[in-house]
C-alpha positions as CSV (number, residue, x, y, z in Angstrom):
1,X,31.7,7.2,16.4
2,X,28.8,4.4,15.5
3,X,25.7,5.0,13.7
4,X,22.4,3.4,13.9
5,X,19.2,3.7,12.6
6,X,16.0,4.7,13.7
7,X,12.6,5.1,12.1
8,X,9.1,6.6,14.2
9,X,7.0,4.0,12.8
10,X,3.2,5.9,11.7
11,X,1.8,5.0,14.8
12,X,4.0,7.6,16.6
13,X,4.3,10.2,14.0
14,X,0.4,10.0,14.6
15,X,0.5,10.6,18.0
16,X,2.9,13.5,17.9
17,X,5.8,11.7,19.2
18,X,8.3,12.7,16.7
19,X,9.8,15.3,19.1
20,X,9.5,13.4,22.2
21,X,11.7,10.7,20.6
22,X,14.4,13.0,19.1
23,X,14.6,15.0,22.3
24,X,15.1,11.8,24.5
25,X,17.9,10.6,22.2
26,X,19.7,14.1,22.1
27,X,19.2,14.7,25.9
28,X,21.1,11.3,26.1
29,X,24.2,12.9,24.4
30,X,23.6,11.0,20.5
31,X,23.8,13.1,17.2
32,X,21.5,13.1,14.7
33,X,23.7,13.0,11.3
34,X,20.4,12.4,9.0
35,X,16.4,12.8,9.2
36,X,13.9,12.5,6.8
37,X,10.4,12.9,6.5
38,X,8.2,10.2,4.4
39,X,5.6,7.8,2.9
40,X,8.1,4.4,2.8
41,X,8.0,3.0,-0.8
42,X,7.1,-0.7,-1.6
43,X,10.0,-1.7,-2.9
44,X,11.8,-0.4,0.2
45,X,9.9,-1.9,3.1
46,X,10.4,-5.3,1.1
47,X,14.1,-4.7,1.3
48,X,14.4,-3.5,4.7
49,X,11.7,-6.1,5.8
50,X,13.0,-9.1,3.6
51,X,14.0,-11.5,6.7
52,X,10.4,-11.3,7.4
53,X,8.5,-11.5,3.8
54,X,7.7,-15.4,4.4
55,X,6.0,-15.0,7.7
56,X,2.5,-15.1,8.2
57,X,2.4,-11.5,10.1
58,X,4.1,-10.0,7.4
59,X,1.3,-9.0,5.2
60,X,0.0,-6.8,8.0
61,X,3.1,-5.5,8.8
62,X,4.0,-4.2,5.6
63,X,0.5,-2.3,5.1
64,X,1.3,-1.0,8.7
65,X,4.4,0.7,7.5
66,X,3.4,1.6,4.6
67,X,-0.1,3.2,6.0
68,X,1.1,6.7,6.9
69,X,4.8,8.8,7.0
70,X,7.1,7.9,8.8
71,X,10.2,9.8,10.2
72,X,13.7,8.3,9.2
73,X,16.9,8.8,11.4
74,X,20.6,8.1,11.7
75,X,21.9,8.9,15.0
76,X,25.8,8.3,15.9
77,X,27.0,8.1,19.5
78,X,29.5,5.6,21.8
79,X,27.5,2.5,21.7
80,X,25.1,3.8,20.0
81,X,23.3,0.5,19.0
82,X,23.6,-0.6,22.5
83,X,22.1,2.5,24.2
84,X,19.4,3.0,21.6
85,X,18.0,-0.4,22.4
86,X,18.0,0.0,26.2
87,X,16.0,3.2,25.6
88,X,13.5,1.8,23.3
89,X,12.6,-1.1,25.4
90,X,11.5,-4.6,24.3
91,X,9.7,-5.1,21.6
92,X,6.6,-6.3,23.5
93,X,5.7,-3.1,25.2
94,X,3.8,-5.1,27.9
95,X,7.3,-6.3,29.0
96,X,8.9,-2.6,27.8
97,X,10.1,-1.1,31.6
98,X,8.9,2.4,32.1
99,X,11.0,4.8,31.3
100,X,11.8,3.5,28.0
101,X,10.6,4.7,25.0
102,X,8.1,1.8,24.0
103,X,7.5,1.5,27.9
104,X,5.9,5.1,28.3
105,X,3.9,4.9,24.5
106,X,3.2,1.8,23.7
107,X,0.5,-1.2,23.9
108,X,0.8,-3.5,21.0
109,X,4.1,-5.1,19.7
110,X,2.4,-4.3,16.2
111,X,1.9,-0.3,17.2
112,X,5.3,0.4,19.3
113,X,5.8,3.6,18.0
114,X,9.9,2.9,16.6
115,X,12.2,0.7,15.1
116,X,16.0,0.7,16.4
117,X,18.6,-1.6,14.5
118,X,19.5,-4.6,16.4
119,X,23.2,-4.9,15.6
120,X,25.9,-2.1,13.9
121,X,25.8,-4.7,10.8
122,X,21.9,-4.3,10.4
123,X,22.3,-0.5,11.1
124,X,25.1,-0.9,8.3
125,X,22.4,-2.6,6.3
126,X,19.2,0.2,6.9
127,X,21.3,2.8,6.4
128,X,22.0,2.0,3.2
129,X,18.8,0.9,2.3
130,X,17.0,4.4,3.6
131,X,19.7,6.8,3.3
132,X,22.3,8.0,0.5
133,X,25.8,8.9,1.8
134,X,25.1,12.8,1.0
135,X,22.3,13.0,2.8
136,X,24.0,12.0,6.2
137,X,25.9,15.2,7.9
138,X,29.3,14.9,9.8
139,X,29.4,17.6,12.7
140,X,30.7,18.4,15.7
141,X,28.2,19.3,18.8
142,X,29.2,22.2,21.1
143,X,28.8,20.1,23.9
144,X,30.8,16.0,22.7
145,X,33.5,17.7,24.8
146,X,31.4,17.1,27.6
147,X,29.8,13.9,26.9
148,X,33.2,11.4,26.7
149,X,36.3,11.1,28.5
């Protein structure tokens, strides 16, 4: 199966929306195979944000991230990239449809309540940066027989 990752940016662990995300994913049929709970460290919001560092709307996103706990995931599934993205929505949540996570919580690109790898080599990538091989759990759920053909 694929992996991605996903992180409830501090905006929507504020609002409670920790649960609501998980639920939405796992409803869907995708696994969670790691979680974690935390205030992101300097040094890694400059690795997992370093495409970004030289842009002007960097500064304010890194004390963003960095202003409260966030919750860290890796979720596996078919696709999983692919579907994760459709259910987040686009990252302007005025153009986000309804129904979509960003779509149903979000006003502000720069509060949009969760990041979502754009491609299995970034997931590759965040992964690595957030998460060490131990800590992500390989499982079966009672119900992948009823999930794919």
């Amino acid at each position: 199966m694929d992996r991605t990752f996903l992180m409830v940016k501090p905006d929507g662990v504020q609002r409670g929306l920790i649960g609501e995300v998980i639920a939405r994913f796992e409803a869907k049929g995708l696994k969670m195979v790691a979680g974690k709970f935390e205030m992101l460290p300097e040094e890694r919001v400059m690795e997992h944000y370093a495409e970004h560092a030289a842009k002007p709307f960097f500064p304010g996103l890194k004390s963003y991230i960095m202003s409260g706990p966030c919750f860290l995931m890796v979720f596996e599934g078919k696709d999983v990239v692919a579907v994760t993205r459709k259910m987040i929505g686009a990252t302007n949540p005025a153009e986000a449809e309804p129904g979509t996570i960003r779509g149903d919580f979000a006003m502000e690109i720069g509060m949009n309540v969760i990041h979502g790898s754009d491609s299995y080599e970034t997931a590759e990538r965040e992964i690595g940066i957030h998460f060490r091989p131990e800590e992500i759990i390989s499982y079966e759920r009672a119900d992948e027989k009823y999930l794919y053909e």
